[in-house]
C-alpha positions in Angstrom: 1.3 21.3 6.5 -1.1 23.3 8.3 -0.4 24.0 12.0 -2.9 21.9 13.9 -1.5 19.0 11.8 1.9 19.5 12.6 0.2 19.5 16.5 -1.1 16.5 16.1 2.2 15.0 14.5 4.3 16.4 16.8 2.6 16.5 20.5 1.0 13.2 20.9 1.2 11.8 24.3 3.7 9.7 25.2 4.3 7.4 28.3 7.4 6.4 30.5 9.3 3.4 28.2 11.5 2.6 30.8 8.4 0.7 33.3 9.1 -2.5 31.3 5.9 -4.2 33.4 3.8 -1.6 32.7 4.4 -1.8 28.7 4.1 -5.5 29.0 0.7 -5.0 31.3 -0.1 -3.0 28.1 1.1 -5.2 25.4 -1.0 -8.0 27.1 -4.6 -6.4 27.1 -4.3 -5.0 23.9 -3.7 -8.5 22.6 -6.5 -9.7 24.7 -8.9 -7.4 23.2 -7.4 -7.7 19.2 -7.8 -11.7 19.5 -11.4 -11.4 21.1 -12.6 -9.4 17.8 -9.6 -11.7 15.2 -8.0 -14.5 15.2 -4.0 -14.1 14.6 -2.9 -14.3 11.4 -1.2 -17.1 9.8 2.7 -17.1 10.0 4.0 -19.6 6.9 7.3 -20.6 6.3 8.8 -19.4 2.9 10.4 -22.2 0.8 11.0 -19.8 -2.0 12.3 -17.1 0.2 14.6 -20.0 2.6 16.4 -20.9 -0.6 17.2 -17.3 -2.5 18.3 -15.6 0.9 20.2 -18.6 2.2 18.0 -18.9 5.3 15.0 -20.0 7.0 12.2 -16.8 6.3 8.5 -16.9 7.8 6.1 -14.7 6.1 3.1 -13.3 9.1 0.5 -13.0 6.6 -1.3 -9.5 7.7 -3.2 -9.0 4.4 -5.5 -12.2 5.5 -6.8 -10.2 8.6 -10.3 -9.5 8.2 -10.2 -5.9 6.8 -6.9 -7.1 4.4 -4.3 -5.3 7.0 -2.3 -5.1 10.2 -4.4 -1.3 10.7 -7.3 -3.2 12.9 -5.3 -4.0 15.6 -4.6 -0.4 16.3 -7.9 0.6 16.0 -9.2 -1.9 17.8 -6.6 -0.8 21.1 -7.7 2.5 20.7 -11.2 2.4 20.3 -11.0 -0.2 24.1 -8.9 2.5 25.4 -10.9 5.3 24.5 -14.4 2.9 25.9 -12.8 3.3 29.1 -13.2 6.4 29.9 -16.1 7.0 27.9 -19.5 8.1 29.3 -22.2 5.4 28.3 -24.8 7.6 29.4 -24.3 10.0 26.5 -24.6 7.6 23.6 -22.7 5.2 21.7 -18.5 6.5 21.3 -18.0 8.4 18.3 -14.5 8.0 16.4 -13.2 10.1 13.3 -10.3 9.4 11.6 -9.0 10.5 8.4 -7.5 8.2 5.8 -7.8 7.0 2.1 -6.4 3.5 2.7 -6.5 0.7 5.5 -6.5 3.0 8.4 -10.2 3.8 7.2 -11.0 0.6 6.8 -9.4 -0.5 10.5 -11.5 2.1 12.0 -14.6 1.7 10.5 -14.3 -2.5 11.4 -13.2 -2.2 14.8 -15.8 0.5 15.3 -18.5 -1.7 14.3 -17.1 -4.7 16.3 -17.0 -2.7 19.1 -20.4 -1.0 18.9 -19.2 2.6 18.0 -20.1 5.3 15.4 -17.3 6.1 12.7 -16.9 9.1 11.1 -14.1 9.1 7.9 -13.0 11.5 6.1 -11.5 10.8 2.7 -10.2 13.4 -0.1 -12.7 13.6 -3.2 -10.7 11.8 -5.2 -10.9 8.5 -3.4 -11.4 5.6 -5.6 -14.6 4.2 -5.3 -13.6 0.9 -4.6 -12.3 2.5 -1.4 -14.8 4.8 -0.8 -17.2 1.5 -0.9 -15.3 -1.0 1.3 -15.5 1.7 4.2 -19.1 2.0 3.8 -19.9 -1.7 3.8 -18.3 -1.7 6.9 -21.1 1.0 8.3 -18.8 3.7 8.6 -20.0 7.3 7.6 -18.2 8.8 4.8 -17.1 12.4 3.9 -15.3 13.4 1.4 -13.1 16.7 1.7 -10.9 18.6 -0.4 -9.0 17.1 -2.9 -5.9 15.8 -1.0 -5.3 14.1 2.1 -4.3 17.0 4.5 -8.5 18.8 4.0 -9.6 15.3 4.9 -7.6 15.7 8.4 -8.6 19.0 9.1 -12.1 18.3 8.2 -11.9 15.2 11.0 -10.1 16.9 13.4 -12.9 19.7 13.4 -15.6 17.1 13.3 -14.4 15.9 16.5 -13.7 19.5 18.3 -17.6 20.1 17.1 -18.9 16.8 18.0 -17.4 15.6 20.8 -15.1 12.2 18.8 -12.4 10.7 19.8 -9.9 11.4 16.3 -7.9 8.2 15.8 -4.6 9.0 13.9 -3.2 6.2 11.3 0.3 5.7 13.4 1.1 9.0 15.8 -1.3 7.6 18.5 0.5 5.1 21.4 -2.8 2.9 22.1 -2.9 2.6 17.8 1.3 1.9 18.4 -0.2 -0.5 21.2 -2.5 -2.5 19.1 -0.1 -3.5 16.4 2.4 -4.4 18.8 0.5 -7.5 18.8 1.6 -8.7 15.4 4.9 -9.3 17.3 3.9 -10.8 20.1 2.0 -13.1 17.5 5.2 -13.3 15.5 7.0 -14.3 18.6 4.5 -16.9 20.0 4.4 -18.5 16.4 7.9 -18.8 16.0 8.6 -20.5 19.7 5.9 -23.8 18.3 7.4 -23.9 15.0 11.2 -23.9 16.3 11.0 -24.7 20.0 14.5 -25.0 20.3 15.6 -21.6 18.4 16.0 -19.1 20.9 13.9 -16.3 20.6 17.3 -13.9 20.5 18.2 -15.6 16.7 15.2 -13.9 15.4 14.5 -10.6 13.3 11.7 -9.2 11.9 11.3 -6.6 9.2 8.3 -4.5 8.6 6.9 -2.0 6.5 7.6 1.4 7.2 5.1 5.0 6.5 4.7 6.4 9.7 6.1 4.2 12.0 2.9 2.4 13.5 3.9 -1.4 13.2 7.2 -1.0 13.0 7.1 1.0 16.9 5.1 -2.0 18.1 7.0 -4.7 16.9 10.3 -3.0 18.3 9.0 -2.3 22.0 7.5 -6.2 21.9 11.0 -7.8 20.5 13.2 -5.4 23.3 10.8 -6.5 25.9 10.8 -9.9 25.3 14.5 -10.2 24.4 14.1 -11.2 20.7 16.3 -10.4 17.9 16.5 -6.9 15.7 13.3 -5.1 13.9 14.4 -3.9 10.9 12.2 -1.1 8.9 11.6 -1.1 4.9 10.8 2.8 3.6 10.2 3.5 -0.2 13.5 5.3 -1.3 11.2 8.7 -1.7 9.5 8.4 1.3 12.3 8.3 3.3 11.1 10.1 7.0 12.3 7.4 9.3 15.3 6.8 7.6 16.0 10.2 7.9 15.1 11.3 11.0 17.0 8.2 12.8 20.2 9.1 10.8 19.9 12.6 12.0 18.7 11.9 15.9 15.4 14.4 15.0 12.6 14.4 13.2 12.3 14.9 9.8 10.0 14.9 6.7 11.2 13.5 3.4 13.9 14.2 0.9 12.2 14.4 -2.1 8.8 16.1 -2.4 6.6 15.9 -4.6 7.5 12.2 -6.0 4.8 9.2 -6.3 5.1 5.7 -5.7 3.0 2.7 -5.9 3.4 2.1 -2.4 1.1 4.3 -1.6 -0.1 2.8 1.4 3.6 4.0 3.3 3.7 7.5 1.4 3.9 9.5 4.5 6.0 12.7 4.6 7.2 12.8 8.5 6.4 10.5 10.9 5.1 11.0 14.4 6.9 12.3 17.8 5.6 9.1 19.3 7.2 6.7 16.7 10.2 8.6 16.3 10.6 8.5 20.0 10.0 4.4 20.2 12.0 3.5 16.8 14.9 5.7 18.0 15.3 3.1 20.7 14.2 -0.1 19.7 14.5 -0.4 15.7 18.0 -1.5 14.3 17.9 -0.2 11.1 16.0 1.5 7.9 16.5 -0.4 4.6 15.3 1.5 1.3 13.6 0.1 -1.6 12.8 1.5 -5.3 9.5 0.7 -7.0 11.4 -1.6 -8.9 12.5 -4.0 -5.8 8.6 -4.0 -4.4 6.9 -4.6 -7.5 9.6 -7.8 -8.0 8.2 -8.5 -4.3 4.7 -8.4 -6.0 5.2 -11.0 -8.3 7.0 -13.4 -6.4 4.3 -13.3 -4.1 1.9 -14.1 -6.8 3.8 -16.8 -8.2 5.5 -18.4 -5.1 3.2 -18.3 -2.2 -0.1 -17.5 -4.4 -0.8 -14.5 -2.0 -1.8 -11.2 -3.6 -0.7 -7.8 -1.2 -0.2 -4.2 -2.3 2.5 -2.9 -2.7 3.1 -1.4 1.0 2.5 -5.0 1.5 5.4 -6.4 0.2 7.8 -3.7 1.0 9.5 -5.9 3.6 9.9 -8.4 0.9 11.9 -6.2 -1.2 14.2 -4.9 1.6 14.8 -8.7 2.3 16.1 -9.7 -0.7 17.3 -6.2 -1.8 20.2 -6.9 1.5 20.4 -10.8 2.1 23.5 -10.1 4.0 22.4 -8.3 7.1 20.4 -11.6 8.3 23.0 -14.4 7.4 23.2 -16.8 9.9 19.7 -15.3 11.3 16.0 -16.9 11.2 13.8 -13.9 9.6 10.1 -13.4 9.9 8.9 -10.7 7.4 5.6 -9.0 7.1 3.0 -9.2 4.4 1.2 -6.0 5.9 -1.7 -5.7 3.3 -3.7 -7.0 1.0 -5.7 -4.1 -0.5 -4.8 -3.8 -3.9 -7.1 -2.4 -6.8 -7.4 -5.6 -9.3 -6.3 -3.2 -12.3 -3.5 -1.8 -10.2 -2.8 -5.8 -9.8 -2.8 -6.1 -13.5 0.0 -3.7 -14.0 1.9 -4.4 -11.1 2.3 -7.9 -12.7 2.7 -6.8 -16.3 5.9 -4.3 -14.4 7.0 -7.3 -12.4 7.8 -9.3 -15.7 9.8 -6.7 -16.8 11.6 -5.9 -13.7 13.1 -9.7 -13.5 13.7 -10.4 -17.0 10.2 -12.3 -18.2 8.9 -9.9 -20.5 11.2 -7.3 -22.8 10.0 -4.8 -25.6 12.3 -3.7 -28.1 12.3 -2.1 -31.5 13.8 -3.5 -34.4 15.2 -2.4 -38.2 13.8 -4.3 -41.3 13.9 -3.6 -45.1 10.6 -2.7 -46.4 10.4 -5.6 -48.7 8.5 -8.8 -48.4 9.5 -11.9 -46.4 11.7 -9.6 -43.9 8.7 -9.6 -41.1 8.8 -13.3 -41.6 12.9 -13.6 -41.1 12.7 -11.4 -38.4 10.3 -13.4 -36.2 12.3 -16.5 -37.3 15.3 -15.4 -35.8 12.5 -14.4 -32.4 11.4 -18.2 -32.8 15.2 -19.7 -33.0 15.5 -18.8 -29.6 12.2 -19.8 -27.6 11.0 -16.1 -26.9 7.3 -16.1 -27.3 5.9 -12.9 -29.3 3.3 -11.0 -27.7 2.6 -7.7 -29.8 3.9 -6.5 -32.5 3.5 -3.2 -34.3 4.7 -2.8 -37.5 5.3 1.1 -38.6 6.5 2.4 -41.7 4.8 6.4 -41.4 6.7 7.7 -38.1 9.7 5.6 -37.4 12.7 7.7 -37.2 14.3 5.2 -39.9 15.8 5.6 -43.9 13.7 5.5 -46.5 13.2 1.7 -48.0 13.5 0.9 -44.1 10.5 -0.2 -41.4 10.8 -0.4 -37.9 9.2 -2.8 -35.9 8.2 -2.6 -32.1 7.8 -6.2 -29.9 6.4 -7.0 -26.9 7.9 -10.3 -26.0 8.1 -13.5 -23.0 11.2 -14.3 -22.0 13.1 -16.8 -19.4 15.2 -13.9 -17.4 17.9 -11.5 -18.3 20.2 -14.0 -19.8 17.6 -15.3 -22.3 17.2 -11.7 -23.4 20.7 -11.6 -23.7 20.9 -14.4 -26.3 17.7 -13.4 -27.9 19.6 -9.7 -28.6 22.9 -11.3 -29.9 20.8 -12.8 -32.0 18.7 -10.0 -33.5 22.1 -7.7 -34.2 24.1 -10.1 -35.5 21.4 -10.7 -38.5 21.5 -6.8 -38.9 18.2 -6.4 -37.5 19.6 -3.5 -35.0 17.8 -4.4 -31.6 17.1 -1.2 -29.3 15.3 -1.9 -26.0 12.6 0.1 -24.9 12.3 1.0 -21.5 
């Protein structure tokens, strides 16, 4: 991390927390100026969700905002804040910001709603499909370097040359500002559904990269006397998690890792959001892969609502720790809907695997006619539905006089598998899964 970044992590300004009026004066015209530009987004109560965690859950459906995420509503605080002391007389405002995700796509939205020019910088090796959205949005597009940290430098230079107001993603108090008002949304919601639930019995868990969302929603639940905020951080991605544990910021444990969250892949959060979560959030919960992409495809198959996989990191801390909340009414967010549709496709193809519905295995049959027949009789016996097979007799690591097979097949859940296993060794067909 070069040392202007680590500046502009680091030195952001931040104001007094402890003027509760003030914050609310704040809170209150930043969600005056995000519902003037969107309407708030649908909060829906989880049937699915109620019955496996043993207690009423409300999903605040972010990923059907206009640009697919909660990233607007910063952008859309900022961008009014930054109007304010603007000079009309030199042109419309110019705002830069550098991202390869939703934070682009915020900016370049809210700057057109709000009559401004957006510059974004994105790393070369930007999908298209991203690359494009930000354009359609009438945003102009550079692309830097080959990983996200040219892209910043770029914008940050772009706007000491040009005279633009650089947006960051989350380490920015008006952007902390604007998605505040997800929680105040959250909040209002909640008090027509359950008039008679006091605001104190309910939580709220978010997504957590840098710390954006989550700040908001903390400083909006403590001022208004709601329940706990909780965070949800990918296991390797773990900044937040860290730094609260530790009472200082820090950047992740494990560098260098990947994860299809990609959208909450940050390596150290911001002085702001550090300063706000250390008061406000209750608690960090962790999540693998494995939990958000289960998230995924419940989403899918439950509530028929497609998010990435940031999105549905709150999901996966939910059910991956059912306990904290007993006894508690739980609101989680569905903070983005931007997924690539062939990302989509293996996210799903993962989530069968991840809860059971789909298992491949290798199995060990005599080179003689009629055994590829018995063995998928035995597969049949037990309902699981064949998918591929491939049949190899050259590389197999097997006697000779011996073939081994490799299936792809649809199963009910873990205990079907189970049987369908028994099955397969106890006719000598010596099941191995493959992983």
């Amino acid at each position: 991390m070069t040392p202007e970044l680590a500046r502009v992590l680091g030195e952001a300004a931040m104001p007094d927390l402890s003027d509760t009026q003030a914050l609310k004066d704040r809170i209150a015209e930043a969600t005056a100026i995000v519902h003037k530009y969107m309407h708030p987004s649908p909060m829906r109560y989880s049937t699915w969700l109620s019955e496996e965690l043993g207690m009423p859950v409300w999903l605040k459906l972010e990923c059907l905002n206009p640009n697919g995420s909660f990233k607007v509503r910063g952008a859309l605080s900022a961008i009014h804040q930054r109007l304010q002391t603007h000079d009309a007389s030199k042109g419309p405002l110019k705002v830069c910001a550098a991202s390869a995700g939703n934070h682009a796509q915020g900016v370049a939205l809210a700057a057109k709603l709000m009559g401004c020019e957006a510059h974004i910088f994105l790393p070369k090796r930007t999908p298209l499909v991203k690359r494009s959205a930000t354009e359609r949005l009438g945003a102009s597009v550079y692309l830097v370097g080959d990983v996200l940290e040219d892209a910043f430098e770029a914008a940050l230079e772009f706007a000491k040359t040009q005279g633009a107001e650089f947006l960051h993603a989350f380490n920015d108090f008006d952007v902390v500002v604007g998605q505040a008002t997800c929680a105040v949304e959250v909040l209002e919601q909640f008090a027509q559904e359950c008039p008679n639930v006091p605001l104190s019995d309910v939580d709220f868990i978010c997504c957590v990269g840098g710390g954006g969302l989550a700040a908001g929603a903390g400083l909006v639940f403590k001022l208004f006397g709601a329940g706990k905020v909780y965070g949800a951080e990918q296991e390797f991605f773990d900044s937040a998690a860290r730094s609260l544990h530790e009472h200082k910021r820090l950047p992740v444990t494990h560098f260098g890792k990947n994860t299809i969250a990609d959208g909450i892949a940050v390596g150290l959060i911001g002085n702001v959001n550090f300063s706000i979560l250390s008061q406000t959030l209750e608690r960090m919960l962790l999540v693998s892969d494995d939990d958000i992409v289960a998230a995924l495809l419940g989403l899918v198959e439950r509530e028929h609502v497609v998010a990435e996989a940031a999105g549905a990191a709150a999901l996966a801390a939910a059910r991956k720790n059912p306990g904290l909340f007993t006894g508690r009414h739980l609101v989680l967010s569905v903070s983005g809907g931007n997924i690539d549709p062939q990302m989509l496709s293996r996210v799903i193809t993962r989530g069968l695997g991840v809860t059971g519905r789909m298992i491949r295995l290798t199995a060990r049959i005599s080179d003689r006619p009629g055994q590829l027949k018995t063995l998928l009789e035995k597969i049949a016996s037990v309902d699981a539905n064949v998918l591929e097979v491939y049949h190899d007799r050259t590389y197999a690591q097997v006697n000779v006089g011996d073939v081994e097979v490799e299936l792809a097949l649809e199963t009910r859940g873990f205990e079907h598998q189970y049987e369908l296993l028994e099955v397969l060794e106890e006719a000598g067909f010596g099941p191995r899964i493959r992983h």
